[in-house]
PyMOL Python script that loads the backbone (N, CA, C, O; Angstrom):
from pymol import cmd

cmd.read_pdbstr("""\
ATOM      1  N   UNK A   1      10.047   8.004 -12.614  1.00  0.00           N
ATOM      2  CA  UNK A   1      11.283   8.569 -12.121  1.00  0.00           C
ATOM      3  C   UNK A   1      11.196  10.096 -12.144  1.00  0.00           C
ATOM      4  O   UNK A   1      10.686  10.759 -13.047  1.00  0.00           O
ATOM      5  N   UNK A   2      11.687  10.500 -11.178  1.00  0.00           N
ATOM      6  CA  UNK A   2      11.676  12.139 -10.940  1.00  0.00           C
ATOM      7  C   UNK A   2      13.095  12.999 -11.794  1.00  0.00           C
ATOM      8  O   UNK A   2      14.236  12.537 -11.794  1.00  0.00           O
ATOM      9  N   UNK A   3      12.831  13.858 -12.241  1.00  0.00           N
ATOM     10  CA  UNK A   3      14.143  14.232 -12.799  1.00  0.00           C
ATOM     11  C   UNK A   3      14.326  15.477 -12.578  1.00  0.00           C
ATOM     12  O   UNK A   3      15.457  15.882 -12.307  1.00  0.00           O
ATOM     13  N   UNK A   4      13.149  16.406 -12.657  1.00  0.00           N
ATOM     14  CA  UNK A   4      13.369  18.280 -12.428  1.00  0.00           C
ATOM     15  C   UNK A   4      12.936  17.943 -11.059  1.00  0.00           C
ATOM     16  O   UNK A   4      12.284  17.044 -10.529  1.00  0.00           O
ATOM     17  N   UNK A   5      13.727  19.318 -10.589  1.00  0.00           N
ATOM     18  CA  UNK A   5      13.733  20.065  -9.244  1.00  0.00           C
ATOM     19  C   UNK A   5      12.225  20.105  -8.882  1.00  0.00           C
ATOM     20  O   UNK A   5      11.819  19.690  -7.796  1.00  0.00           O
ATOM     21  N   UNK A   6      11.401  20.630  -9.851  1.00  0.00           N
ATOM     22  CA  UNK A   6       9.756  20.855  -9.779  1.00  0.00           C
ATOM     23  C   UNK A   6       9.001  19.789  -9.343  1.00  0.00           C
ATOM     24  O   UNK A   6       8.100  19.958  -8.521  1.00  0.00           O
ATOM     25  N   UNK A   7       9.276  18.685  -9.812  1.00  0.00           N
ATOM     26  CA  UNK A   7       8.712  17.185  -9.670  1.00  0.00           C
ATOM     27  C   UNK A   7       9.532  17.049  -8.189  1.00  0.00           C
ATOM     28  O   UNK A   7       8.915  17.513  -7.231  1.00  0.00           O
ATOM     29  N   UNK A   8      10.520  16.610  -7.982  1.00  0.00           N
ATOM     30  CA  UNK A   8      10.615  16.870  -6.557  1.00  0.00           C
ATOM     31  C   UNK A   8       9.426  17.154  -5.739  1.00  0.00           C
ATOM     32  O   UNK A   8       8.521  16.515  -5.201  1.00  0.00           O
ATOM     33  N   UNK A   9       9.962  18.910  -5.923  1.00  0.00           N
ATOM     34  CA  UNK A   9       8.918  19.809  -4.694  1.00  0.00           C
ATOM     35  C   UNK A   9       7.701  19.194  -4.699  1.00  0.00           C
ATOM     36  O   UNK A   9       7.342  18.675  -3.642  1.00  0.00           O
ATOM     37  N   UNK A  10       6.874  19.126  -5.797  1.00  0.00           N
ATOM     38  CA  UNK A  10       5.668  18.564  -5.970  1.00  0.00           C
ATOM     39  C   UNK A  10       5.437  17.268  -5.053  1.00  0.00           C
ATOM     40  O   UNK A  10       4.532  17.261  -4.217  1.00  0.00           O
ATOM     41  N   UNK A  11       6.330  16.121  -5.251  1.00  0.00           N
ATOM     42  CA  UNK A  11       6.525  15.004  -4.934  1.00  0.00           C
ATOM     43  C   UNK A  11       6.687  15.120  -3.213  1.00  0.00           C
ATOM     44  O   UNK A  11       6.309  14.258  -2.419  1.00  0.00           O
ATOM     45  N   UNK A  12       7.256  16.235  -2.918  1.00  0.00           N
ATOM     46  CA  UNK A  12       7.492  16.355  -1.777  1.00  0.00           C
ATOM     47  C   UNK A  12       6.128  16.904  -0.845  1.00  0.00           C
ATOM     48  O   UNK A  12       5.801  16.782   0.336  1.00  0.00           O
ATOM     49  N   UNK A  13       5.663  17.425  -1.786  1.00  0.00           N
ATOM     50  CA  UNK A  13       4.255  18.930  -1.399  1.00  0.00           C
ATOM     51  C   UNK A  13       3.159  17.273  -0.874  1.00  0.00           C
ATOM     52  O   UNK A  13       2.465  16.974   0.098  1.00  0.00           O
ATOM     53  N   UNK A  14       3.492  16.716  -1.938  1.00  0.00           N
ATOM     54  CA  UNK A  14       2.229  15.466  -2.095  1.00  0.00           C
ATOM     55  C   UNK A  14       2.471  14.707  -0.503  1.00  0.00           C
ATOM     56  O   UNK A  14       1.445  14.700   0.177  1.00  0.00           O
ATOM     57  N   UNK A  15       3.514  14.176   0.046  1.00  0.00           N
ATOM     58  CA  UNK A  15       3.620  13.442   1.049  1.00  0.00           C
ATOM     59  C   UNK A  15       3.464  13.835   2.566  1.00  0.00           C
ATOM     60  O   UNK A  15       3.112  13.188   3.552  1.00  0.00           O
ATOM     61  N   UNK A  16       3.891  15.246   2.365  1.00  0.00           N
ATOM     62  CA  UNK A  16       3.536  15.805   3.576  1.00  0.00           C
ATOM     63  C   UNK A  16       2.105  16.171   3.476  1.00  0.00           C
ATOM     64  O   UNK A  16       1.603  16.211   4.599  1.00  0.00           O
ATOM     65  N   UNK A  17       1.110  16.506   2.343  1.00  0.00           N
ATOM     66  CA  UNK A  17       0.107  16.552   2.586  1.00  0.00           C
ATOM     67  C   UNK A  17      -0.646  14.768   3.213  1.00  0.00           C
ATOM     68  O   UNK A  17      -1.447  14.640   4.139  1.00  0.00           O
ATOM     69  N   UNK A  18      -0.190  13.892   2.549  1.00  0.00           N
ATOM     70  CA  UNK A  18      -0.300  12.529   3.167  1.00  0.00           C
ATOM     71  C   UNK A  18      -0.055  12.621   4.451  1.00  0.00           C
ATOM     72  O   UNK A  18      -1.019  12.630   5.217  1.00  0.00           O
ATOM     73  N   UNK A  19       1.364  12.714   5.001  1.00  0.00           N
ATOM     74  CA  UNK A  19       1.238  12.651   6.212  1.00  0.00           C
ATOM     75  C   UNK A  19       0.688  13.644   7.304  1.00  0.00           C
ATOM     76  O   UNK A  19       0.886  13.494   8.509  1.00  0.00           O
ATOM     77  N   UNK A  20       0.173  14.391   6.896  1.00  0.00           N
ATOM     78  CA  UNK A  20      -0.357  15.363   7.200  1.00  0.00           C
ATOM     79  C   UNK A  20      -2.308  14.682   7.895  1.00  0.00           C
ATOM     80  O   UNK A  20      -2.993  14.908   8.892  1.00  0.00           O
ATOM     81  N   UNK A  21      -2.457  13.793   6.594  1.00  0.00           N
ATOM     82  CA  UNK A  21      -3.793  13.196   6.680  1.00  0.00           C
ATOM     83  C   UNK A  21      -3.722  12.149   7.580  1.00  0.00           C
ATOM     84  O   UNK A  21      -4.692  11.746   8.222  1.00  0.00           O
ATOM     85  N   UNK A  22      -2.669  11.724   7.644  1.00  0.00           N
ATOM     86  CA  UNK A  22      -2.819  10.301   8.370  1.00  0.00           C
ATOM     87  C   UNK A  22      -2.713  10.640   9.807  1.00  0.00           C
ATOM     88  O   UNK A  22      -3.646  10.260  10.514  1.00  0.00           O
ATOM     89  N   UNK A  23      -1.541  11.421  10.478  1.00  0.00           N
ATOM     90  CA  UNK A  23      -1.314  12.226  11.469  1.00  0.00           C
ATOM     91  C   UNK A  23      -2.699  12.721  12.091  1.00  0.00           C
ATOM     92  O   UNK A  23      -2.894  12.564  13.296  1.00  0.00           O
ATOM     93  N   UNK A  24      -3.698  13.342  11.242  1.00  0.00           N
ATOM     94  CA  UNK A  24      -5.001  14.019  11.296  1.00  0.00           C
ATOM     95  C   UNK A  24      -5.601  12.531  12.267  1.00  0.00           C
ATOM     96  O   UNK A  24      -5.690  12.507  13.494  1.00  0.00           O
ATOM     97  N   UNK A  25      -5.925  11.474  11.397  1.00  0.00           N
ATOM     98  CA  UNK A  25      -6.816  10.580  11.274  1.00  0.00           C
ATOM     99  C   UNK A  25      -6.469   9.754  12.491  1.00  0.00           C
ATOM    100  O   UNK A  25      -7.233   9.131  13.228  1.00  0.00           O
ATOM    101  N   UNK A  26      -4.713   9.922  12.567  1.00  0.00           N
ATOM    102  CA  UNK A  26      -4.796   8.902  14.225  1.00  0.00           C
ATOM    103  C   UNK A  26      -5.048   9.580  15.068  1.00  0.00           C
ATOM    104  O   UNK A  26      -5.367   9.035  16.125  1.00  0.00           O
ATOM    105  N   UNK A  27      -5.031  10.750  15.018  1.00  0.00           N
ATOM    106  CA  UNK A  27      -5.540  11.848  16.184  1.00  0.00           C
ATOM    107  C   UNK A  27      -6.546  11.812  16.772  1.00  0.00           C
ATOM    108  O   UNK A  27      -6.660  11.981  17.986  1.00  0.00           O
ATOM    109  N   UNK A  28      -7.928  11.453  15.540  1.00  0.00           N
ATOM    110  CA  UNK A  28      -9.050  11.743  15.749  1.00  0.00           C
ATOM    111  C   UNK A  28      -9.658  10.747  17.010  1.00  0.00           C
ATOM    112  O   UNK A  28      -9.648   9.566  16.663  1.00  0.00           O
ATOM    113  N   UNK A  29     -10.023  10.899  17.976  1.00  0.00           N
ATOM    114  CA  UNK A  29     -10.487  10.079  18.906  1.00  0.00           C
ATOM    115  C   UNK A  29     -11.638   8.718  18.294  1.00  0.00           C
ATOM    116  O   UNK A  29     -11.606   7.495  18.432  1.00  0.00           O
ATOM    117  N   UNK A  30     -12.405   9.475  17.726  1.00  0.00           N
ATOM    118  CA  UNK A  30     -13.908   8.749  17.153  1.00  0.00           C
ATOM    119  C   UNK A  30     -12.989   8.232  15.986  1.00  0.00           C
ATOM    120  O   UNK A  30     -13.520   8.783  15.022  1.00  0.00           O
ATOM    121  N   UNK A  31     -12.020   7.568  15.529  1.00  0.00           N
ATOM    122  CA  UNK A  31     -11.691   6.326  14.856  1.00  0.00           C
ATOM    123  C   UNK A  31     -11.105   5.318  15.418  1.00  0.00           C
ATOM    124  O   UNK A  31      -9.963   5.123  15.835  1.00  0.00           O
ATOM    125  N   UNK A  32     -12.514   4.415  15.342  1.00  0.00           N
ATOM    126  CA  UNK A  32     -12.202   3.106  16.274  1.00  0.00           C
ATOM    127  C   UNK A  32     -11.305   2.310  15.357  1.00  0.00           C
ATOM    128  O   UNK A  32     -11.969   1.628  14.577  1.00  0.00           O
ATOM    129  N   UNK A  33      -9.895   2.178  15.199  1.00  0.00           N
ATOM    130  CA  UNK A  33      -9.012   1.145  14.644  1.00  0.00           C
ATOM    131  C   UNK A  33      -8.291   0.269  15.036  1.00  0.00           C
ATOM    132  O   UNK A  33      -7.753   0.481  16.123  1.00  0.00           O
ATOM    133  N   UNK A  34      -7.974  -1.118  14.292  1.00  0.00           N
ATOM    134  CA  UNK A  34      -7.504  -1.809  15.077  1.00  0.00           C
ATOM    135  C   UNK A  34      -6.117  -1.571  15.020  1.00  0.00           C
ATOM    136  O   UNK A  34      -5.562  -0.884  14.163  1.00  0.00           O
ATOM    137  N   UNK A  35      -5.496  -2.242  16.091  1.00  0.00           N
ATOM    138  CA  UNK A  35      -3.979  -2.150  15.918  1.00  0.00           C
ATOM    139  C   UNK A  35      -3.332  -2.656  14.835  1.00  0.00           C
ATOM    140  O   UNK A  35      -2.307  -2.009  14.623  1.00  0.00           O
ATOM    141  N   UNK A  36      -3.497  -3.529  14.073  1.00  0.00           N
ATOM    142  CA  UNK A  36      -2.683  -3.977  12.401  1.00  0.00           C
ATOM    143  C   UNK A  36      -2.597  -2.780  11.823  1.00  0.00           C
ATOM    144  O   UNK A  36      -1.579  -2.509  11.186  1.00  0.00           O
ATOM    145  N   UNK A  37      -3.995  -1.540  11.979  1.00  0.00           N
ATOM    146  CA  UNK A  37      -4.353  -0.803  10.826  1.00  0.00           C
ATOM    147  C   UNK A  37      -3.261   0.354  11.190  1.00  0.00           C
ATOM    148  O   UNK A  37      -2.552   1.026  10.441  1.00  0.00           O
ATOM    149  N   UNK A  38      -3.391   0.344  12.698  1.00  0.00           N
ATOM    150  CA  UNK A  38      -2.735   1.455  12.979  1.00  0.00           C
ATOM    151  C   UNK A  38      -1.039   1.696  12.259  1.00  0.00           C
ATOM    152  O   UNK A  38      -0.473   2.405  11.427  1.00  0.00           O
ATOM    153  N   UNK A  39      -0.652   0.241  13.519  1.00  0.00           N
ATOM    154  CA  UNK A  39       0.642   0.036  12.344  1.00  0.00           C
ATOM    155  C   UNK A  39       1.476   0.147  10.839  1.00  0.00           C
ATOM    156  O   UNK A  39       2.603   0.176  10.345  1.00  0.00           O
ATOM    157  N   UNK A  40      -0.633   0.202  10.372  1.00  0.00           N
ATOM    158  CA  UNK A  40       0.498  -0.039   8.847  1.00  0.00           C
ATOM    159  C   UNK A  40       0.376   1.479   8.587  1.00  0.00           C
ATOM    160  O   UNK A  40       0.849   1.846   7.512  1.00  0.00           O
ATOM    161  N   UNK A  41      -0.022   2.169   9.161  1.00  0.00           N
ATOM    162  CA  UNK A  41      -0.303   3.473   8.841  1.00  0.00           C
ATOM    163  C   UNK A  41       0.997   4.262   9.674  1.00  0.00           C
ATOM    164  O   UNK A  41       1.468   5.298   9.205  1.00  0.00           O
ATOM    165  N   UNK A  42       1.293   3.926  10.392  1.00  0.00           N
ATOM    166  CA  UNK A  42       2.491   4.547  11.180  1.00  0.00           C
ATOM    167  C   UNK A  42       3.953   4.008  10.076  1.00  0.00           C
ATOM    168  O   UNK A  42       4.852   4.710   9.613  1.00  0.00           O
ATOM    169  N   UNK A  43       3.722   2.585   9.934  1.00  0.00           N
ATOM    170  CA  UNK A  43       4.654   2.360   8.933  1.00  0.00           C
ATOM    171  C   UNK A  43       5.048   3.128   7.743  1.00  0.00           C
ATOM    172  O   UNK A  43       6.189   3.296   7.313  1.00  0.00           O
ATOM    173  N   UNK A  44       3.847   3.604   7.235  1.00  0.00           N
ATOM    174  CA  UNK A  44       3.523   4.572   6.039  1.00  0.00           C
ATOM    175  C   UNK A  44       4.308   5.805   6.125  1.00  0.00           C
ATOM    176  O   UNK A  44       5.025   6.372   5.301  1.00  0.00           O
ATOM    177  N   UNK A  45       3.921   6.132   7.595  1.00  0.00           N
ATOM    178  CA  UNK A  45       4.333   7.511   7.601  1.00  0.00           C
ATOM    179  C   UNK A  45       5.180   7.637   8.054  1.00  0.00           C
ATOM    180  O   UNK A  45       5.394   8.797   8.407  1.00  0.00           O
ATOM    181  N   UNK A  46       6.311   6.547   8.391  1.00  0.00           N
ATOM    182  CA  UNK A  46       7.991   6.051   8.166  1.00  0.00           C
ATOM    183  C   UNK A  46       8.700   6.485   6.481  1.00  0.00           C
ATOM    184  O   UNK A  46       9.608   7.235   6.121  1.00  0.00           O
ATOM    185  N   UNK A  47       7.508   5.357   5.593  1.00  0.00           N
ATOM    186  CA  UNK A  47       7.790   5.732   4.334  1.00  0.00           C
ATOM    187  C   UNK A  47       7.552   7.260   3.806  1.00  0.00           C
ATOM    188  O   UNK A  47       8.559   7.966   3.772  1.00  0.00           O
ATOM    189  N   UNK A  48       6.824   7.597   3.562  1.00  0.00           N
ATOM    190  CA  UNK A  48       6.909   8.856   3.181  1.00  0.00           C
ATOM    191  C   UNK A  48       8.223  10.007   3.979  1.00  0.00           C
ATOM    192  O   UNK A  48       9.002  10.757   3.391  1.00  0.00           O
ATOM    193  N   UNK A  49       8.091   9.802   5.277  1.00  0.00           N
ATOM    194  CA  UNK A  49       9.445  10.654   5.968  1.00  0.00           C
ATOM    195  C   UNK A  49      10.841  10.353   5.145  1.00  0.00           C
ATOM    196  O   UNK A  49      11.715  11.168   4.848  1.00  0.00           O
ATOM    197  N   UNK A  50      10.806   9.332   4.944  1.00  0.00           N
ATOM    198  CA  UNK A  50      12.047   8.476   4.044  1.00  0.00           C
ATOM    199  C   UNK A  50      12.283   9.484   2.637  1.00  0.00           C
ATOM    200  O   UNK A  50      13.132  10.255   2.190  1.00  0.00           O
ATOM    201  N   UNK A  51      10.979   8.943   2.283  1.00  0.00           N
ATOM    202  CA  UNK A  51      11.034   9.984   0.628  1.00  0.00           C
ATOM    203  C   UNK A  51      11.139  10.956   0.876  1.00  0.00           C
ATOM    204  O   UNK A  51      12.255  11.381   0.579  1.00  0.00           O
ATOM    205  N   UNK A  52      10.420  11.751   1.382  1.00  0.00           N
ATOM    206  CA  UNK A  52      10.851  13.322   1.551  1.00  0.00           C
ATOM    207  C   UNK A  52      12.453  13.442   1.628  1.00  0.00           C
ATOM    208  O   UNK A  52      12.991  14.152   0.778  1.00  0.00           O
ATOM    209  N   UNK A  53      13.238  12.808   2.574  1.00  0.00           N
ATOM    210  CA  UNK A  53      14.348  12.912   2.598  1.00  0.00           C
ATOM    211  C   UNK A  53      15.321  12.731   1.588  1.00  0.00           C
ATOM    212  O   UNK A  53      16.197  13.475   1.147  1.00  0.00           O
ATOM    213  N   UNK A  54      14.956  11.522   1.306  1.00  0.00           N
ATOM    214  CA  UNK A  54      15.595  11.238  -0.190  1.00  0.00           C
ATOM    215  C   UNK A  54      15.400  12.309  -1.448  1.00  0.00           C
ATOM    216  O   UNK A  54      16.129  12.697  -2.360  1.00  0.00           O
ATOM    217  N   UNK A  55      14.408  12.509  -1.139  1.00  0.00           N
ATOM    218  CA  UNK A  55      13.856  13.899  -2.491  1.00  0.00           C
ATOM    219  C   UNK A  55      14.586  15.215  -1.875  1.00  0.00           C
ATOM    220  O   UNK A  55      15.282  15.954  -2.571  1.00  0.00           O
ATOM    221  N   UNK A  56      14.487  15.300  -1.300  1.00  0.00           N
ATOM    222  CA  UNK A  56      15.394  16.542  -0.321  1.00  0.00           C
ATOM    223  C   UNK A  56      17.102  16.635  -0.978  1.00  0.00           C
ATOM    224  O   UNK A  56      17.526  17.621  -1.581  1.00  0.00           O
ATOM    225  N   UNK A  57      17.919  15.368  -0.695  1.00  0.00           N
ATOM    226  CA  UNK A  57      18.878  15.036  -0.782  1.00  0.00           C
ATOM    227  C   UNK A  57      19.330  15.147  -2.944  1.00  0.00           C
ATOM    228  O   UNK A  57      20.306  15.534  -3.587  1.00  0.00           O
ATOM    229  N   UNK A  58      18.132  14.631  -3.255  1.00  0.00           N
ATOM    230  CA  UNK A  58      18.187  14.468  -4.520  1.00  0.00           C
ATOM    231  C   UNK A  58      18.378  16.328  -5.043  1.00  0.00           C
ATOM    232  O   UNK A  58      19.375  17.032  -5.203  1.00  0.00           O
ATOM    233  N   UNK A  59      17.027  16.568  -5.165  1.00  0.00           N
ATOM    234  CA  UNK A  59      17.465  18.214  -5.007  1.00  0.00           C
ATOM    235  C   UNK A  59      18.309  19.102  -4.625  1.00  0.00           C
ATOM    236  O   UNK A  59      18.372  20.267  -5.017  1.00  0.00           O
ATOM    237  N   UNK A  60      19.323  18.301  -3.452  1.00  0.00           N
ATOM    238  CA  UNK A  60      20.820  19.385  -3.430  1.00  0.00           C
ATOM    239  C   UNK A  60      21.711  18.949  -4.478  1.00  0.00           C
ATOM    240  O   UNK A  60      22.438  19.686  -5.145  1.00  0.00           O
ATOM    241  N   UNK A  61      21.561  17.256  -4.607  1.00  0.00           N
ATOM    242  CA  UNK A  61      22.413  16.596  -5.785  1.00  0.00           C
ATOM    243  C   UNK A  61      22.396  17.820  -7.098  1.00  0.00           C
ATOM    244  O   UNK A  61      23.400  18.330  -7.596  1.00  0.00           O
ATOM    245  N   UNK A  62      21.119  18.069  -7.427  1.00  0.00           N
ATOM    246  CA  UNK A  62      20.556  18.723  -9.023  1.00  0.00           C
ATOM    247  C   UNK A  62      20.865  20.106  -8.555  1.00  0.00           C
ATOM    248  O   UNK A  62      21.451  20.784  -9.400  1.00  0.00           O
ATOM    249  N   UNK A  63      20.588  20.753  -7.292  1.00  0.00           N
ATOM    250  CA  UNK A  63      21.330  22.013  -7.208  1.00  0.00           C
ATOM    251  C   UNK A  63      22.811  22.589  -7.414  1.00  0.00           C
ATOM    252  O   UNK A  63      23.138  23.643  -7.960  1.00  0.00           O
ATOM    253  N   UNK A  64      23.533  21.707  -6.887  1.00  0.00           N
ATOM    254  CA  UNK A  64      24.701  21.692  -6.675  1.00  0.00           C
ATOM    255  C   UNK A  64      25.105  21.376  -8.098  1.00  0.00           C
ATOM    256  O   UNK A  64      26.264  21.738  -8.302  1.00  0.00           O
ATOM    257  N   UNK A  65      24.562  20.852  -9.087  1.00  0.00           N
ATOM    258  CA  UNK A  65      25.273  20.181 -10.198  1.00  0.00           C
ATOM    259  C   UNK A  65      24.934  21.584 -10.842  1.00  0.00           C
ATOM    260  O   UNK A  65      25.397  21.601 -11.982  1.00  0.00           O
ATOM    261  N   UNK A  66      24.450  22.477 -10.603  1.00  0.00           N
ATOM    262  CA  UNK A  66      23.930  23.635 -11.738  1.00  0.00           C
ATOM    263  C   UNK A  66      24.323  24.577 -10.651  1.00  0.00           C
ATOM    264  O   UNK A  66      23.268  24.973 -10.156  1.00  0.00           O
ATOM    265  N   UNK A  67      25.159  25.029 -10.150  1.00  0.00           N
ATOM    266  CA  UNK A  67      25.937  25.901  -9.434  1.00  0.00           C
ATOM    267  C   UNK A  67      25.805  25.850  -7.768  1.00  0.00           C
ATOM    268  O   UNK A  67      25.082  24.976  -7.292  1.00  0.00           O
ATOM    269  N   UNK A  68      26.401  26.650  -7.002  1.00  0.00           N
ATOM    270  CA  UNK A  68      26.596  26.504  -5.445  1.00  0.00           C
ATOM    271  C   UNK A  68      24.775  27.000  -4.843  1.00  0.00           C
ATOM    272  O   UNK A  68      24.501  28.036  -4.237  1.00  0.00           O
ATOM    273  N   UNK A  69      24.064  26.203  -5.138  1.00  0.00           N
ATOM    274  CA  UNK A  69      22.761  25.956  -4.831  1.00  0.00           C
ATOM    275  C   UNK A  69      22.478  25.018  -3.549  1.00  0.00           C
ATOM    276  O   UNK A  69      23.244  24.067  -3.391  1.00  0.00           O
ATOM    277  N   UNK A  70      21.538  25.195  -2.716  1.00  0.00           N
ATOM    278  CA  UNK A  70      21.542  24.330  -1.823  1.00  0.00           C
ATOM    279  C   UNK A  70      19.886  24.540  -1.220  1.00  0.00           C
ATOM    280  O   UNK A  70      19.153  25.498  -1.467  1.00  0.00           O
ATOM    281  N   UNK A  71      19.577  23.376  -0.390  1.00  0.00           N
ATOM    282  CA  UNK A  71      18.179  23.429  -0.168  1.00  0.00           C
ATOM    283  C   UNK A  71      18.033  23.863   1.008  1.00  0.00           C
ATOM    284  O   UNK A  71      18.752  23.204   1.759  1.00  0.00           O
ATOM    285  N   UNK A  72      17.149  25.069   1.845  1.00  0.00           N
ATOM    286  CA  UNK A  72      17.150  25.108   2.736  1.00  0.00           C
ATOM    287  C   UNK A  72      15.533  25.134   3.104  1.00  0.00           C
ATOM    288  O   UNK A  72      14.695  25.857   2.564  1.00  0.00           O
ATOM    289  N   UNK A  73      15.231  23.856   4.490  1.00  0.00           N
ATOM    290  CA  UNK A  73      13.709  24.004   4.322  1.00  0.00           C
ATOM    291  C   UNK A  73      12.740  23.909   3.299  1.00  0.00           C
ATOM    292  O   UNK A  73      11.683  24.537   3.367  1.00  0.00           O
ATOM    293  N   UNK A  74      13.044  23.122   2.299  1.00  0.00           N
ATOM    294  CA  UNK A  74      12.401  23.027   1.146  1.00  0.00           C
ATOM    295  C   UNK A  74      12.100  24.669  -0.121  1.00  0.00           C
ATOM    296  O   UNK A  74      11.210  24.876  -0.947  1.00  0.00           O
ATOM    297  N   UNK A  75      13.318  25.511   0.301  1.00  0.00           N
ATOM    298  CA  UNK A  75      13.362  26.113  -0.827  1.00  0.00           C
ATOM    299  C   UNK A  75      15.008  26.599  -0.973  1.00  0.00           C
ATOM    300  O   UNK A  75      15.851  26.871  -0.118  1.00  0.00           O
ATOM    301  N   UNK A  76      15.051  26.572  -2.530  1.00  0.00           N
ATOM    302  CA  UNK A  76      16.152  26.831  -2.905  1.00  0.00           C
ATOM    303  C   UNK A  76      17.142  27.730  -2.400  1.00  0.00           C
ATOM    304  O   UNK A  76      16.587  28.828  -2.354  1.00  0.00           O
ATOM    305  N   UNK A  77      18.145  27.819  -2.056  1.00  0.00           N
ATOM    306  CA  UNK A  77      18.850  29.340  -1.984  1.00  0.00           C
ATOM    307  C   UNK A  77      20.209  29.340  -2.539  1.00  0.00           C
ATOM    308  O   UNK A  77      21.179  28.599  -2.382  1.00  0.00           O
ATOM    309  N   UNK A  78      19.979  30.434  -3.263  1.00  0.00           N
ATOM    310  CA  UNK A  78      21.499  30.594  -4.052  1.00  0.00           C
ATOM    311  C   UNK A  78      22.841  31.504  -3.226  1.00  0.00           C
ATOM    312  O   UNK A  78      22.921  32.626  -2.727  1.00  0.00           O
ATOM    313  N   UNK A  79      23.740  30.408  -3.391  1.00  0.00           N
ATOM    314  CA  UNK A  79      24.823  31.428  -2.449  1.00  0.00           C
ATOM    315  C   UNK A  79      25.588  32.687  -3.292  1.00  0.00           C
ATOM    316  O   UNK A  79      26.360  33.444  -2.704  1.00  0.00           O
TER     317      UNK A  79
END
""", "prot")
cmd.dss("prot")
cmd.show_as("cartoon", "prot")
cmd.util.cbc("prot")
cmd.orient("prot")
C-alpha cells in the first residue's frame, strides 16, 4: 500500500517508464507478435493508465488534506 506523496511519484515515475517500454516495443516493426500477445500488452497499458490516474487522484486527496495543495502535471503546487 502506498501512503507518502513520494511513493506515489515513484509509483507513478515506474509506469510510465513501463508504458513507455511497451509503446517502444509495439512500435518496433521487427517484432513479429501474435495478436493474443499484442492484446495483452495493450490491455496492460490500459492498466497502468488507470494507476497513474488513481495515484494522481490519491495525491490531491494527501495534498489537499495538508493544506490548499494540488497536483498539476505530476508536480505539486502550492496555492
Amino acid at each position: 500500500m502506498i501512503e507518502t506523496i513520494e511513493e506515489e511519484f515513484e509509483f507513478i515515475d515506474q509506469c510510465r517508464k513501463q508504458i513507455s517500454r511497451i509503446y517502444q516495443f509495439l512500435s518496433d516493426s521487427s517484432n513479429k507478435v501474435n495478436i493474443k500477445y499484442k492484446i495483452k500488452l495493450k490491455y496492460r497499458l490500459f492498466k497502468l493508465k488507470h494507476w497513474i490516474r488513481q495515484s494522481e487522484r490519491s495525491i490531491n486527496k494527501i495534498a489537499k488534506a495538508h493544506g490548499n495543495d494540488y497536483l498539476d502535471n505530476g508536480k505539486v503546487v502550492h496555492q
